[in-house]
C-alpha positions as CSV (number, residue, x, y, z in Angstrom):
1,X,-15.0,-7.9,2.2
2,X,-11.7,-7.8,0.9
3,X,-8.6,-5.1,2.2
4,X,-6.4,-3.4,-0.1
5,X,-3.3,-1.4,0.3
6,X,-0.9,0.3,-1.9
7,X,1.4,3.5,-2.6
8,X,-1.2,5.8,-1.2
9,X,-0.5,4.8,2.7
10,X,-4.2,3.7,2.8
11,X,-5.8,0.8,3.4
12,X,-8.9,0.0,1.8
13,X,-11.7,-2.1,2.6
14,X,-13.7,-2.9,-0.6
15,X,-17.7,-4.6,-0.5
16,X,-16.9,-7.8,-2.4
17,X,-20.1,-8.1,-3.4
18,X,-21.2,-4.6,-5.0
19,X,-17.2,-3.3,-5.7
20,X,-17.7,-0.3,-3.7
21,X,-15.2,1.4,-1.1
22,X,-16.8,0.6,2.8
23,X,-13.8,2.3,4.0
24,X,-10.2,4.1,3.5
25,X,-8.1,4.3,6.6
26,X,-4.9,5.9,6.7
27,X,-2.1,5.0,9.8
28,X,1.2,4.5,7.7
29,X,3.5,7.3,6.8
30,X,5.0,5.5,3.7
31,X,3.4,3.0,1.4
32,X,2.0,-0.1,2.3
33,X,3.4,-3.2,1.2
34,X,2.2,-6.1,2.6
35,X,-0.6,-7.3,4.9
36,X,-2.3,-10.6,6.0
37,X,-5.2,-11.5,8.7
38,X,-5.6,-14.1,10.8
39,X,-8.9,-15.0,9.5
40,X,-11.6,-14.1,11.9
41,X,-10.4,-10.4,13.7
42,X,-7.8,-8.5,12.8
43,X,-5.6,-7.4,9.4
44,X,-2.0,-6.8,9.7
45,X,-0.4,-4.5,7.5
46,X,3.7,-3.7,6.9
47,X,4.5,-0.7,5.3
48,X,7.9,1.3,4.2
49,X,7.6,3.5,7.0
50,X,8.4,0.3,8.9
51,X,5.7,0.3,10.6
52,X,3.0,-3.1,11.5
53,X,-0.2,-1.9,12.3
54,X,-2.8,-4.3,13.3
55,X,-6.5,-3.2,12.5
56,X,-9.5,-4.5,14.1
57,X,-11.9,-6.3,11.0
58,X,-15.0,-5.2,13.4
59,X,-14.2,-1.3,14.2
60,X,-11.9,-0.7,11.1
61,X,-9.7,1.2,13.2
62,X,-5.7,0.2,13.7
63,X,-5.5,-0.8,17.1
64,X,-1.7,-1.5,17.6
65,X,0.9,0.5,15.6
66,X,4.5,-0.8,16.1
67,X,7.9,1.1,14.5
68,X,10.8,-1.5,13.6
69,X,13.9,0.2,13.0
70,X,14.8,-2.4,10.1
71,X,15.3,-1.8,6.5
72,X,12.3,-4.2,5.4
73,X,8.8,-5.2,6.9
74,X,7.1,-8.5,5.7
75,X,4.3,-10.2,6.6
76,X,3.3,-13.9,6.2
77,X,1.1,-16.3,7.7
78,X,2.2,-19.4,9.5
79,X,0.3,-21.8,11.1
80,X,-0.2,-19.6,14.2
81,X,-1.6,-16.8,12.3
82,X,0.2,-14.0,11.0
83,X,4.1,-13.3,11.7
84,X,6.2,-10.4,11.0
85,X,9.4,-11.3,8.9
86,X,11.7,-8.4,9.6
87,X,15.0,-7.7,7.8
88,X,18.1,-5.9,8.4
């Protein structure tokens, strides 16, 4: 599978194999900007509604949804898994 996300608010999760759309879920109010996953679970996504919202590979559903009352959200991943780089 691979996850997308983009100026619609949704993110995507595509069927790498066949190209087609398993799934569209929408949870950010703005755009989202940047995501990353931790490998086995879960996909973190920022987006300009300064939101994180962590979704759940297995249900596809955004399980934690977090507000950060900072300018810009970014994501990255570290050797830990993924971290949220938040600026003023």
């Amino acid at each position: 599978m691979v996850v997308s996300g983009g100026e619609d608010k949704a993110v995507i999760v595509w069927d790498l194999k066949t190209g087609k759309m398993l799934s569209s879920m929408k949870q950010h109010t703005g755009a989202v900007l940047c995501m990353c996953t931790d490998g086995q679970r879960y996909v973190y996504t920022g987006g300009a509604d300064h939101d994180v919202c962590k979704w759940s590979i297995e249900t596809l559903k955004c399980e934690v949804r977090k507000f950060f009352a900072v300018s810009r959200v970014g994501l990255g991943v570290g050797m830990w898994g993924c971290v949220a780089v938040l600026g003023i």
